[in-house]
Backbone as numpy.savetxt, mean C-alpha at the origin, in Angstrom:
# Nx Ny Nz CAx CAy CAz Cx Cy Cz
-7.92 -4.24 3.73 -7.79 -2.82 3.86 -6.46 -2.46 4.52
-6.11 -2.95 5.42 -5.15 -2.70 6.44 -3.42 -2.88 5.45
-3.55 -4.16 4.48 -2.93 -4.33 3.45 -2.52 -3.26 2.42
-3.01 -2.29 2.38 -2.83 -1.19 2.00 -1.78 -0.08 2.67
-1.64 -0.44 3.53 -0.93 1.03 4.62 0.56 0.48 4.33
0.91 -0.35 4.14 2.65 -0.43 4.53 3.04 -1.45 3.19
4.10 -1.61 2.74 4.78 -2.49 1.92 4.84 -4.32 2.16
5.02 -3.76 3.62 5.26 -5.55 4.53 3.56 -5.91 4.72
3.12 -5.05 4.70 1.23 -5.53 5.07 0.60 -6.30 4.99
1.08 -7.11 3.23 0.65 -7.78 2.56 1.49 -8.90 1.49
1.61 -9.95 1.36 2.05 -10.33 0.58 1.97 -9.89 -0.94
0.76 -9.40 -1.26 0.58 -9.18 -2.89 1.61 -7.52 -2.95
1.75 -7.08 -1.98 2.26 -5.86 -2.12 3.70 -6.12 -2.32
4.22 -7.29 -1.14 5.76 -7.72 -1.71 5.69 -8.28 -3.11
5.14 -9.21 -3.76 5.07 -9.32 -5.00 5.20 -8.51 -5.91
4.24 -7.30 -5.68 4.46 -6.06 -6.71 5.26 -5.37 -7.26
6.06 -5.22 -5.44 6.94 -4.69 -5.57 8.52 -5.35 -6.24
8.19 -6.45 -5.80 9.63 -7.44 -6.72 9.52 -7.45 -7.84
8.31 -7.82 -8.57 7.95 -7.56 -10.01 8.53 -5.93 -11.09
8.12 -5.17 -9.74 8.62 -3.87 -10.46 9.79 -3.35 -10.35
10.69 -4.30 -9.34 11.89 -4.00 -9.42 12.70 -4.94 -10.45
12.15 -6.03 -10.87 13.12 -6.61 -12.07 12.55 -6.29 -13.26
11.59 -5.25 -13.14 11.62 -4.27 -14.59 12.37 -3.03 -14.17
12.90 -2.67 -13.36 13.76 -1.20 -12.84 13.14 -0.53 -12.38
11.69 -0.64 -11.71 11.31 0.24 -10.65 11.67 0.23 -9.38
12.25 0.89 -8.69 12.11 0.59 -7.21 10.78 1.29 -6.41
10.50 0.14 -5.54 9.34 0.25 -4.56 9.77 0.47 -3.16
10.34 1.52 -2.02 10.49 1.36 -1.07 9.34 1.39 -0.25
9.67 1.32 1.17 9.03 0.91 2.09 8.37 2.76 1.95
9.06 3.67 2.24 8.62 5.17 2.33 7.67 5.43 0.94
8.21 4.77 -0.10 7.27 5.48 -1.58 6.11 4.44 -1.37
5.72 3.70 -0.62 4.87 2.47 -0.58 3.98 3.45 0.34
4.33 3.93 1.47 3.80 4.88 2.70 3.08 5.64 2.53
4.12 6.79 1.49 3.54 8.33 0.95 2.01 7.34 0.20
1.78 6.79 -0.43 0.68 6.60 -1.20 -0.58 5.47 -0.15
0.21 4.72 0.58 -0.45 3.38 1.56 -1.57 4.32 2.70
-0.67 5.61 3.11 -1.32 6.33 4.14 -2.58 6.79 3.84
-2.21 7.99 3.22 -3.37 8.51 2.85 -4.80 7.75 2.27
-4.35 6.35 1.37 -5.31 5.40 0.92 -5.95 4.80 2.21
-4.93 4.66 2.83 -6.13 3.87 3.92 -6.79 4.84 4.99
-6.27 6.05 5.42 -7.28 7.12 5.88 -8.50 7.11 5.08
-8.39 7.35 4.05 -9.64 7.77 2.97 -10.57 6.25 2.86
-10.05 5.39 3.02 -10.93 3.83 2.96 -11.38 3.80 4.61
-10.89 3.90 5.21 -11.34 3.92 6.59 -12.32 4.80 7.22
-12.18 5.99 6.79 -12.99 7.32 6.93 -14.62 7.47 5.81
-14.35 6.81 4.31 -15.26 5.72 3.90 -16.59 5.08 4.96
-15.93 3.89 5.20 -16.39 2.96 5.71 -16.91 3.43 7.00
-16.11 4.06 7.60 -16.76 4.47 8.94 -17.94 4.85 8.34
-18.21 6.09 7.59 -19.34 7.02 7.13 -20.62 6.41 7.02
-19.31 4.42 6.43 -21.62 3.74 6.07 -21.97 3.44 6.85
-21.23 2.87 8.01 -21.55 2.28 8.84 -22.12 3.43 10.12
């Protein structure tokens, strides 16, 4: 879960992101954020709920 919030979080996320940059996407650390944040509020806020 926590793997979700930042670019560096996770290894599969550095992967992704290298992958999509030698097709011409760039992945920064901020466009990784805008989308990492909010996902892991909403998974966290989730989980709290079942528990």
């Amino acid at each position: 879960m926590a793997g979700n919030l930042t670019l560096l979080a996770s290894v599969a996320n550095l992967i992704v992101a290298e992958g999509a940059g030698r097709e011409g996407v760039r992945i920064g650390f901020m466009e990784h954020l805008r989308l990492g944040l909010p996902l892991t509020l909403l998974t966290l806020g989730l989980l709290y709920a079942l528990l």
